[in-house]
N, C-alpha and C positions, 0 to 999 in steps of 0.2 A: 965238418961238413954242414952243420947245422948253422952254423954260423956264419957261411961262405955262403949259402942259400939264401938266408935272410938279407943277406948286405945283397945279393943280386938282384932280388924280389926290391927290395927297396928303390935302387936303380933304374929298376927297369917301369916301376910306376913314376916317378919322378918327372921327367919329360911332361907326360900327362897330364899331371897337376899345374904343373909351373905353365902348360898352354892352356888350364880353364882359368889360372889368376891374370894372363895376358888377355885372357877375353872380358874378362869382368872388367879390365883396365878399360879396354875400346870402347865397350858399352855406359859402359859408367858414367861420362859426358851428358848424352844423349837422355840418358834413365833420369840423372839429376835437374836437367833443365827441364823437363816434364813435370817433374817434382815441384820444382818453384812456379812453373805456370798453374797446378793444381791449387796450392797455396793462395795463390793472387787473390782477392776480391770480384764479387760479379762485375764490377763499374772496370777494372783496372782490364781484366778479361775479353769483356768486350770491347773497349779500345783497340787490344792489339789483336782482334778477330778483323777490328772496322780497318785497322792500320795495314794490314796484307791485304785484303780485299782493294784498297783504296791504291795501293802502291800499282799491283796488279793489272788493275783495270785503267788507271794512268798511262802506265807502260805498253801498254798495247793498245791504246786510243793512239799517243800521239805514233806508235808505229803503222796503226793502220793510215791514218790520216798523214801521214811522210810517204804511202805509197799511191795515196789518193792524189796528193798535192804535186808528186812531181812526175806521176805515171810509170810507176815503175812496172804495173803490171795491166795495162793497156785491155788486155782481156779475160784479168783477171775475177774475183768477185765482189770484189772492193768497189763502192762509188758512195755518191752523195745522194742523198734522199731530197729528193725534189717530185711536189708534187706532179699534178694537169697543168696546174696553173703557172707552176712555175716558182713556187716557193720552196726556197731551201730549210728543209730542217734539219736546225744544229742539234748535235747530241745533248748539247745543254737541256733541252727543252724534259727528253728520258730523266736526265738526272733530277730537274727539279720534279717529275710526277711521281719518281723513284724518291726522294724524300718526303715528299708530303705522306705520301701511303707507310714509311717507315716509321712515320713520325706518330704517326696515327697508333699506326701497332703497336708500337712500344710502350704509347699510353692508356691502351690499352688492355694492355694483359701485364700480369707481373710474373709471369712464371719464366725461372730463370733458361729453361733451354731455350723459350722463343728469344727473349732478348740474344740470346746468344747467335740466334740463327739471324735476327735482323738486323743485327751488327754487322754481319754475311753484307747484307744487301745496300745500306746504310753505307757502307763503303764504296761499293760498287755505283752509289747513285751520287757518292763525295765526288768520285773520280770525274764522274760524265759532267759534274757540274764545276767544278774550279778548271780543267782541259779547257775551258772556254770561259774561265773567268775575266780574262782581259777584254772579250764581249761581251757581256754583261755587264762591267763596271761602263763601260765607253759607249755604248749602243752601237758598237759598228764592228766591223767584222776586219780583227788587224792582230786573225790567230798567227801568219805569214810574217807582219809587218814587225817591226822592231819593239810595238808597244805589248805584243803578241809574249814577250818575257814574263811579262807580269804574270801572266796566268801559271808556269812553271816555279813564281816566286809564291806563288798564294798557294802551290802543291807543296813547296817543301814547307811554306812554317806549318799548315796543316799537319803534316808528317810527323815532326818536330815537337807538333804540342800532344800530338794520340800516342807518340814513341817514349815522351818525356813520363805523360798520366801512367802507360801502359806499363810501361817495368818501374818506374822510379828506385831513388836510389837504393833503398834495401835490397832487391833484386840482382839489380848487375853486381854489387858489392858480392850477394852469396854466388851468383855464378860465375863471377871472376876467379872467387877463391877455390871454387870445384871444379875450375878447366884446369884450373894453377898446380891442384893441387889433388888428381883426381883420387877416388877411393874405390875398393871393392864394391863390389856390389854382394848380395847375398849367398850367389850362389857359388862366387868365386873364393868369397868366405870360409864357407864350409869346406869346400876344397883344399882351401891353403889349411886348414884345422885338420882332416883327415889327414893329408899329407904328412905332418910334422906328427900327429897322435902314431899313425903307424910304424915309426922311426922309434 
């Protein structure tokens, strides 16, 4: 009787365990790539702070300006900023007041959370200013025009070189091998140990 108890008792925790080592599986991903962004260097850090910011701010420049330019929303909140006079100002203009000020702060201070935060912004003032970098290199305004590519060509190598600094390869190499190949985590751990000690 005692022994037909104990083999039930066992059974019937079982389940249990074996779904806290399935959770440790799911999260274990997520927990590990936080891991390796902790590791990184301040310099490597704030690139891929600058590199989301920058992608972000990209991506919804040129989608606000696709509904400015072909009026999709005719009375919506979206327009162009044009003064009295009748002078249009480009976003460019944000971006470059937005780096000089970032550029200042950074030299600034050395304490690692501002860096961190002005990487935040720094990003957001990359986007305003390469979104219209094909105005700026040309003085004329051909963000429409066919030469108007360039400026989505000067976003990706940008991208490219903050993505490259940002994880480089020791990085992708350990989070390749912990998607590939994932592990417990701690608390799934002790779980799978009690499990197999109580048997």
């Amino acid at each position: 009787m005692v022994d037909g108890h104990s083999s039930t008792s066992s059974h019937s925790h079982e389940p249990s365990a074996i779904s806290h080592v399935e959770d440790g599986l799911h999260v274990a991903g997520p927990v590990r790539l936080r891991e390796h962004y902790r590791r990184l260097d301040l310099g490597r850090r704030v690139a891929l702070r600058a590199l989301a910011a920058f992608l972000i701010t990209f991506g919804i420049l040129r989608m606000i300006t696709a509904i400015i330019h072909f009026e999709l929303f005719p009375h919506g909140p979206f327009r162009n900023l044009v003064t009295a006079s009748g002078l249009h100002v480009h976003h460019l203009f944000w971006g470059i007041l937005l780096l000089m000020v970032t550029g200042f702060a950074a030299l600034a201070t050395r304490a690692e959370q501002w860096h961190l935060g002005i990487a935040v912004v720094f990003g957001v003032a990359l986007g305003l200013t390469l979104d219209e970098f094909a105005l700026w290199l040309r003085l004329a305004d051909v963000y429409w025009s066919p030469e108007g590519i360039e400026s989505v060509k000067a976003a990706a190598a940008a991208a490219a070189l903050l993505a490259v600094y940002a994880f480089g390869q020791p990085f992708w190499h350990a989070a390749a091998r912990d998607l590939a190949h994932p592990t417990f985590t701690m608390g799934s751990r002790r779980q799978h140990r009690s499990r197999h000690s109580g048997r």
